[in-house]
Backbone as JSON, one array per atom type, in Angstrom:
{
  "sequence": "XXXXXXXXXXXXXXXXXXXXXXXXXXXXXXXXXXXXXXXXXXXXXXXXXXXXXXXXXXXXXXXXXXXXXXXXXXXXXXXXXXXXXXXXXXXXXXXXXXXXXXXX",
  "N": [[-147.32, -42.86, -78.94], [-145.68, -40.3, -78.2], [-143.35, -41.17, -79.33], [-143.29, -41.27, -82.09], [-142.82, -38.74, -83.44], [-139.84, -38.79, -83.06], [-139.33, -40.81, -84.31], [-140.19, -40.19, -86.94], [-138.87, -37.93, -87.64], [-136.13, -39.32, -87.66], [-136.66, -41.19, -89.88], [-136.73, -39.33, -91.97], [-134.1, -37.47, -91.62], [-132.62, -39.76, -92.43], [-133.42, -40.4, -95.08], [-133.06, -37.96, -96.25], [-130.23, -38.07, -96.44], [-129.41, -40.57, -97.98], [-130.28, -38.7, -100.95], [-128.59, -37.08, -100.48], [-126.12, -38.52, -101.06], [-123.54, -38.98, -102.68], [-123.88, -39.99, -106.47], [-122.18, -43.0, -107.85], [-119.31, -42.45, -110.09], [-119.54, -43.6, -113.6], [-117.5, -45.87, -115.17], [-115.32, -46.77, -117.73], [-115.15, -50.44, -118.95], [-112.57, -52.26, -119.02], [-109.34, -52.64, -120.48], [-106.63, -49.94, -121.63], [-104.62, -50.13, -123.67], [-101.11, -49.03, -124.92], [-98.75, -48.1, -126.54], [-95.41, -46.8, -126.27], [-92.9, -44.17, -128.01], [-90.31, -45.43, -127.51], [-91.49, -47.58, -127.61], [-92.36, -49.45, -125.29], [-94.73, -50.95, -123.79], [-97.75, -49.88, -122.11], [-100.72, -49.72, -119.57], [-103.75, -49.11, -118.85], [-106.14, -49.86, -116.51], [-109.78, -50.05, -116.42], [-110.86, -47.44, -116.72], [-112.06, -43.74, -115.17], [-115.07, -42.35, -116.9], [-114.06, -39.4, -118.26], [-112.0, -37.56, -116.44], [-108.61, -36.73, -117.61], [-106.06, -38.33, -118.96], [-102.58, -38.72, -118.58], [-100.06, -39.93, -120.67], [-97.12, -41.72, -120.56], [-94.94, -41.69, -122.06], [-94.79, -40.18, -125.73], [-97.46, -42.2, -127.77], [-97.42, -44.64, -130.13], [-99.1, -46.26, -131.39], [-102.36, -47.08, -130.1], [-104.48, -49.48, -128.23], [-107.93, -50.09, -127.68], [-109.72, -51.44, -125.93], [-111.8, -51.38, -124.2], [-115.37, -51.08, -122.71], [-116.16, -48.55, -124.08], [-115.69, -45.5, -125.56], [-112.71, -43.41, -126.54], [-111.06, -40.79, -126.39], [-108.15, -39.39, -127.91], [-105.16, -37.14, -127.61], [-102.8, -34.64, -128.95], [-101.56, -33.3, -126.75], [-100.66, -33.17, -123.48], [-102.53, -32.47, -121.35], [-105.04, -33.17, -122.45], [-105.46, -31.42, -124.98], [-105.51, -30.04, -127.8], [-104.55, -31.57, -130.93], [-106.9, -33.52, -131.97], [-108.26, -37.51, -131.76], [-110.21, -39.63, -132.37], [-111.47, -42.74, -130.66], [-112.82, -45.33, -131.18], [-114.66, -47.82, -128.65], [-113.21, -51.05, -128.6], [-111.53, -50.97, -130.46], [-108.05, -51.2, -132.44], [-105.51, -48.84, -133.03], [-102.58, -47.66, -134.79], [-100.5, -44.97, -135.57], [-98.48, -42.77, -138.23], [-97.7, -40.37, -138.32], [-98.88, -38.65, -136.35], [-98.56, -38.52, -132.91], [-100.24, -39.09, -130.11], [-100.75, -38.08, -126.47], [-102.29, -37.91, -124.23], [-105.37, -38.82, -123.33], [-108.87, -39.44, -122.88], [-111.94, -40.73, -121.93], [-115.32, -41.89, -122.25]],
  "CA": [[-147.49, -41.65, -79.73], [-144.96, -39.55, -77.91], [-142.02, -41.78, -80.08], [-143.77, -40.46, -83.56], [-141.75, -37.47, -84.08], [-138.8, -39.2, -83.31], [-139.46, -41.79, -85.75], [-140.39, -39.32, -88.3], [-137.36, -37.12, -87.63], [-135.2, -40.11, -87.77], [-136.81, -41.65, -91.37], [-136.49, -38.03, -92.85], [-132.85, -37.35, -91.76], [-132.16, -41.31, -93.35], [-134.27, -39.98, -96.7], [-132.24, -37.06, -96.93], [-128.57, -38.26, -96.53], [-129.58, -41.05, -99.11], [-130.75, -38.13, -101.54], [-127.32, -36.47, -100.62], [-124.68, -38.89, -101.16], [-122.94, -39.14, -104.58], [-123.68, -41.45, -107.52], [-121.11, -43.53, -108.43], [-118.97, -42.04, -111.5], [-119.38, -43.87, -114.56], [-116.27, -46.1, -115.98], [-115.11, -47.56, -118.75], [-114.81, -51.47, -118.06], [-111.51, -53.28, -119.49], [-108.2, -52.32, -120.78], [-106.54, -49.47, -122.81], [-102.87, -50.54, -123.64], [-100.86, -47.93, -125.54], [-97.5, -48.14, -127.2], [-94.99, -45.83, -126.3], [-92.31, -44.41, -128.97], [-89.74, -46.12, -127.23], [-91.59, -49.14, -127.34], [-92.6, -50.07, -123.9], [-96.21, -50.65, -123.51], [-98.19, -49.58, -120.73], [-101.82, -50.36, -119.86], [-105.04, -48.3, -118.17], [-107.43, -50.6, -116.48], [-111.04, -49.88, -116.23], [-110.7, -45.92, -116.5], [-113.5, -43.86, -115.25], [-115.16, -41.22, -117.63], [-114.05, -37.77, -117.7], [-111.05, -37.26, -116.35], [-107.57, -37.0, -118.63], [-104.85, -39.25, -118.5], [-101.47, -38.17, -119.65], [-98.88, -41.24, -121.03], [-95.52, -41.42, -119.92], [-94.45, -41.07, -123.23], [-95.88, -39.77, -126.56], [-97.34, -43.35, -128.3], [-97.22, -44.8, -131.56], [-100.35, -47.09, -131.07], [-102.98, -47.66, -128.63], [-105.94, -50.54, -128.65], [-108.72, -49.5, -126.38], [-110.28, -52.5, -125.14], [-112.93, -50.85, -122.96], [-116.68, -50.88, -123.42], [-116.56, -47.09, -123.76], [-114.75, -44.69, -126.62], [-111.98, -43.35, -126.12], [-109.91, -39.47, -128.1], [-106.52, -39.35, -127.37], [-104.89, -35.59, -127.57], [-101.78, -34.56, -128.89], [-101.16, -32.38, -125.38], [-100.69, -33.62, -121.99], [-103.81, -32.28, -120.55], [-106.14, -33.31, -123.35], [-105.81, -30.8, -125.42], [-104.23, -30.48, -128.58], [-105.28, -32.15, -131.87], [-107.73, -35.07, -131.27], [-108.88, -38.23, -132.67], [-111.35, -40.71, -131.18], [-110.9, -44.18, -130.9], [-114.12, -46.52, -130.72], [-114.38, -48.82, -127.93], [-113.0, -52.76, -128.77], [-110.6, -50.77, -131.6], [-106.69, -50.68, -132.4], [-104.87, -48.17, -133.81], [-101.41, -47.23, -135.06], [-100.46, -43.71, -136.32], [-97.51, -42.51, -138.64], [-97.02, -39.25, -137.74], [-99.67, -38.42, -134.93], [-98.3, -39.0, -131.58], [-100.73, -38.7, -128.85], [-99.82, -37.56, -125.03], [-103.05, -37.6, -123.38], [-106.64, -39.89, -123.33], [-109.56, -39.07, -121.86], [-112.93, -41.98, -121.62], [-116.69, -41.36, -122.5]],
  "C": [[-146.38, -40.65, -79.48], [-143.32, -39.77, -79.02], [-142.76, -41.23, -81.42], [-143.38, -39.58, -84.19], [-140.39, -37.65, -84.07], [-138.6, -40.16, -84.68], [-139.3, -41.28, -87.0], [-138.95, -38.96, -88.74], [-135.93, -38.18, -88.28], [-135.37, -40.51, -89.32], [-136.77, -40.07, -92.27], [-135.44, -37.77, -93.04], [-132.34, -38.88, -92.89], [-132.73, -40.96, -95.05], [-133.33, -38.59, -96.93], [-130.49, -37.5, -97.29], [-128.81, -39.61, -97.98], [-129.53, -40.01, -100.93], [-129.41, -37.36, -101.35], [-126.43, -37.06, -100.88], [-124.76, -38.88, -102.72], [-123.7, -40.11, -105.04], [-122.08, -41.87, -108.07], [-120.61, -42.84, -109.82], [-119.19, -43.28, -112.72], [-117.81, -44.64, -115.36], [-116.48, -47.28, -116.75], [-114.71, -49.34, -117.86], [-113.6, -52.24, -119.51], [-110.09, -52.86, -119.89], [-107.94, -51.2, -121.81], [-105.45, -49.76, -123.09], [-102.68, -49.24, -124.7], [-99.36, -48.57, -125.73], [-96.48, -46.88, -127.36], [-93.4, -45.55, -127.66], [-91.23, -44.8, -128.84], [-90.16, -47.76, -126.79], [-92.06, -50.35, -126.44], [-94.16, -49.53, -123.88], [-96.5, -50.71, -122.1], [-99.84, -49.8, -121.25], [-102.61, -49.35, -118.56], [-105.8, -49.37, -117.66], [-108.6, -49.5, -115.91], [-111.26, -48.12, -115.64], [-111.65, -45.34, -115.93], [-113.57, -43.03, -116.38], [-114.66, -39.88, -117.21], [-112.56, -37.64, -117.5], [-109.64, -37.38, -117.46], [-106.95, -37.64, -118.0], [-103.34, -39.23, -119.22], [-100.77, -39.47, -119.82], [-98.01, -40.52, -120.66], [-94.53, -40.97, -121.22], [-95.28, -41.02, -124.49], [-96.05, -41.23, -127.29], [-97.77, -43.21, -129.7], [-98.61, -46.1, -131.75], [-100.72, -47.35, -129.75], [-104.48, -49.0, -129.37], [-106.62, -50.65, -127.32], [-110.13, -51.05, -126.9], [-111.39, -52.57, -124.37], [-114.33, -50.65, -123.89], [-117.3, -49.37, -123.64], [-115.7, -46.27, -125.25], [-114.01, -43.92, -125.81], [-111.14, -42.08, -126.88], [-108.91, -39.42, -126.92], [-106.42, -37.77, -127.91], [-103.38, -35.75, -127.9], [-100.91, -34.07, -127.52], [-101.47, -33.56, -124.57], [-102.35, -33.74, -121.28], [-104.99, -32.34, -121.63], [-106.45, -32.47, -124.11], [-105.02, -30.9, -126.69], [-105.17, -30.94, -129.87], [-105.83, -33.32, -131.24], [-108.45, -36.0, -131.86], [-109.11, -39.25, -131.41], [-110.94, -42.34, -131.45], [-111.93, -45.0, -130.4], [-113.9, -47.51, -129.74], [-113.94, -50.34, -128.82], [-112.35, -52.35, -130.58], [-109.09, -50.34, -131.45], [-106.63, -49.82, -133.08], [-103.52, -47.57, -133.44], [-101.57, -45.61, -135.79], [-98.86, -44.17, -137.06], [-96.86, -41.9, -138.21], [-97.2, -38.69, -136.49], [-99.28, -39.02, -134.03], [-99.23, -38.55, -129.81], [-99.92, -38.82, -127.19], [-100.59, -38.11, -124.16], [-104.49, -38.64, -124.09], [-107.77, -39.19, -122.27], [-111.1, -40.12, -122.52], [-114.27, -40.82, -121.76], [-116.94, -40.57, -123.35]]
}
C-alpha cells in the first residue's frame, strides 16, 4: 500500500506527457514537379500541409502528384495572385508564372 501513490503519481505524470506531446503534422503523400522558365525541372516530395514553398525560379508548369491540393502564388511567400491545383492534376500556364506553393 505504501507503493500506491507512487504508482499513481507515476501513471498520471505518463498520462499527461502523452496528452502533451504534438500530433504529427499532416502531409501531402507523393510528388509535386514544377517546370521552371528556364526549363529545368525540380521536384517536392511528400510536402507537409501549411507551410509555403518558394521555387527557385518562376515556373511555366507544375503537375502535383500528391494526394492533397495544391495553389501556387504569384509571390515568393504565397502571396500574390492564386490558383489551385487539384491533387493527381497537371498544369501549364501562358502568362501566369507562379513563385510560391503551399499544400492542403
Amino acid at each position: 500500500m505504501r507503493r500506491l501513490p507512487t504508482v499513481l503519481g507515476t501513471l498520471t505524470a505518463s498520462a499527461l506527457l502523452l496528452v502533451a506531446l504534438p500530433t504529427s503534422s499532416q502531409a501531402a503523400t507523393g510528388r509535386f514537379d514544377y517546370s521552371g522558365t528556364d526549363g529545368v525541372p525540380s521536384v517536392i516530395f511528400n510536402p507537409p500541409n501549411g507551410p509555403c514553398f518558394g521555387f527557385n525560379k518562376p515556373a511555366v508548369s507544375v503537375d502535383n502528384q500528391t494526394d492533397t491540393g495544391a495553389t501556387v502564388y504569384t509571390g515568393l511567400a504565397c502571396s500574390g495572385t492564386a490558383e489551385y491545383v487539384p491533387a493527381r492534376t497537371g498544369v501549364s500556364w501562358g502568362v501566369f508564372r507562379p513563385n510560391s506553393v503551399r499544400f492542403g
